[in-house]
ZAMARGU-4260 file (C-alpha; in steps of 0.2 Angstrom, whole numbers, plus 5000, padded with zeros to 4 digits):
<rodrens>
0) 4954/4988/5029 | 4965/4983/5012 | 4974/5001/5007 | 4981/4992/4992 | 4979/5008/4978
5) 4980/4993/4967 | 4962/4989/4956 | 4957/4970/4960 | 4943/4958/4951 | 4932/4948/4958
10) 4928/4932/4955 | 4910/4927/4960 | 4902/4910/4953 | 4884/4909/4954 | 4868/4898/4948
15) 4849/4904/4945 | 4855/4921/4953 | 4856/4912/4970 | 4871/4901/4976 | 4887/4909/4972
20) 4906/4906/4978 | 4919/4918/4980 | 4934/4922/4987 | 4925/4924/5006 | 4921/4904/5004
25) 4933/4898/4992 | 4945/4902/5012 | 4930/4893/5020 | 4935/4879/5011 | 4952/4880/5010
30) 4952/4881/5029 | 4939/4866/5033 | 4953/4856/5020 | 4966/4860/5032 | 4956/4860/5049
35) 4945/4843/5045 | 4931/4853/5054 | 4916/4865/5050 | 4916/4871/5066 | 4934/4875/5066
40) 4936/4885/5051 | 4923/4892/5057 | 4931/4900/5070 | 4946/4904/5058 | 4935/4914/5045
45) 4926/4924/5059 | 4909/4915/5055 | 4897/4906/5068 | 4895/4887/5065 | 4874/4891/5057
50) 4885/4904/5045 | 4897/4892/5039 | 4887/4878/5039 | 4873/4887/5030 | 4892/4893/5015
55) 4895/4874/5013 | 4877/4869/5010 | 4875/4885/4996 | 4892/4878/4990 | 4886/4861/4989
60) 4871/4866/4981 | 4880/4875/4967 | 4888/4859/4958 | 4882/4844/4954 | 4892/4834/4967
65) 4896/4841/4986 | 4913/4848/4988 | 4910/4845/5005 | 4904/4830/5016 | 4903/4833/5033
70) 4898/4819/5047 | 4888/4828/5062 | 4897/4822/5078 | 4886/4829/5092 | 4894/4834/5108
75) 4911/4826/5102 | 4912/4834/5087 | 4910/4830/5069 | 4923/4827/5054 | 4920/4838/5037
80) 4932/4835/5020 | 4932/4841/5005 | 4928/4830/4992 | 4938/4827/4976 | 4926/4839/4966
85) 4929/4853/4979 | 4946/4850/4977 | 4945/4854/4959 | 4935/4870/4963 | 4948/4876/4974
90) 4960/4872/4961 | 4951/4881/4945 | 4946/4895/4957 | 4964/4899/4961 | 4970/4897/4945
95) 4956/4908/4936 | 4959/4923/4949 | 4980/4922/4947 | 4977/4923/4928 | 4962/4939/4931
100) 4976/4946/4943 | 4987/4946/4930 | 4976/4952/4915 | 4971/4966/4927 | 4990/4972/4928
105) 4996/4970/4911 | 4979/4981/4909 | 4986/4995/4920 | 5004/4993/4908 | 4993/4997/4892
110) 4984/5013/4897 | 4996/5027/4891 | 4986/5043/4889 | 4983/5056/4902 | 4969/5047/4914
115) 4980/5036/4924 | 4979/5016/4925 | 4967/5017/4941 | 4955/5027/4932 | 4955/5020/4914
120) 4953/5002/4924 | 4936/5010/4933 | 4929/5016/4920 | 4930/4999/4910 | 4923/4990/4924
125) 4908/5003/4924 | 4903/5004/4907 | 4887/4994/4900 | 4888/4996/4883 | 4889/4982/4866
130) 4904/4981/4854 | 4897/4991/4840 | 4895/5008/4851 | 4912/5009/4863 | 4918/5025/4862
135) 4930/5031/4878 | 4931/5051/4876 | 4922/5065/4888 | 4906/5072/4885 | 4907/5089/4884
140) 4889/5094/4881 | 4870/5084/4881 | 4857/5095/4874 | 4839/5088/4877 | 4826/5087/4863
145) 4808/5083/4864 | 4810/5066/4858 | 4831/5063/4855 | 4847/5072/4863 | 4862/5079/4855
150) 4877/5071/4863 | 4895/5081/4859 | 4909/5067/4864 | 4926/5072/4862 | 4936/5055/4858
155) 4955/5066/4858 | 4962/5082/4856 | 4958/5084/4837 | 4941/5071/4836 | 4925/5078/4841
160) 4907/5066/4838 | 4892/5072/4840 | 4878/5059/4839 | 4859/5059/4842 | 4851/5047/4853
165) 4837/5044/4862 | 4833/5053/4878 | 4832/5036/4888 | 4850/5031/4882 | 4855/5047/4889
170) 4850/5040/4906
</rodrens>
């Protein structure tokens, strides 16, 4: 279990909703590169052979050339590698999730208000909402109409809004 009080990102690639890489088989491949084997990292990673088999082939699904080509062996054993375009994946994947890494903490040196970095961090990943209406305060009061609600936000010590919207926005 990871006790780091530190907020992480994710990094999760995916296509039609389907398929999707992260960090979980990004290792996979990192390990079958340095094992030569399915079967073998396999074992590393804690998955059976039909688990990491059944990664790569999601993974090789995903782009438009495999970034792993494996050679069945039977009984003897088979040889797996990961091809130049897996490389590049590895590669990009690394490099996106150092630089989300580091946007994450110069995030956590920005915050300077009363909530702490953890909890201004959370509360940005959380939040569905469009450019035009991004408000960060506390909502001290919603008061249901038959149609619309009255929404008091309080934005800072001295900045009160109060706003009407509808009652499904308010779910």
């Amino acid at each position: 279990m990871d006790r780091d009080p530190s907020v992480k990102a994710l990094i999760q690639l995916r296509k039609d909703g389907q398929s999707k890489v992260g960090p979980d088989r990004i290792r996979l491949l990192e390990i079958i590169d340095e094992k030569g084997s399915i079967s073998a990292a396999a074992k590393v990673v804690g998955l059976s052979y039909k688990g990491a088999w059944d990664a790569v082939q999601a993974m090789n699904g995903l782009f438009d050339l495999p970034l792993v080509a494996a050679q069945p062996g039977g009984k003897a054993g088979g040889a797996a590698a990961i091809t130049p375009v897996g490389q590049a994946v590895i590669l990009a994947y690394r490099k996106v999730e150092s630089d989300l890494a580091e946007a994450i903490a110069q995030l956590g040196q920005h915050v300077s208000d009363g909530t702490t970095p953890l909890e201004k961090v959370i509360r940005s990943l959380g939040m569905k909402t469009s450019a035009r209406n991004a408000l960060r305060g506390v909502v001290q009061s919603v008061t249901d109409g038959a149609v619309n609600a009255e929404v008091v936000l309080k934005v800072s010590q001295s900045v009160t809004i109060v706003a009407v919207i509808t009652r499904r926005s308010v779910e």
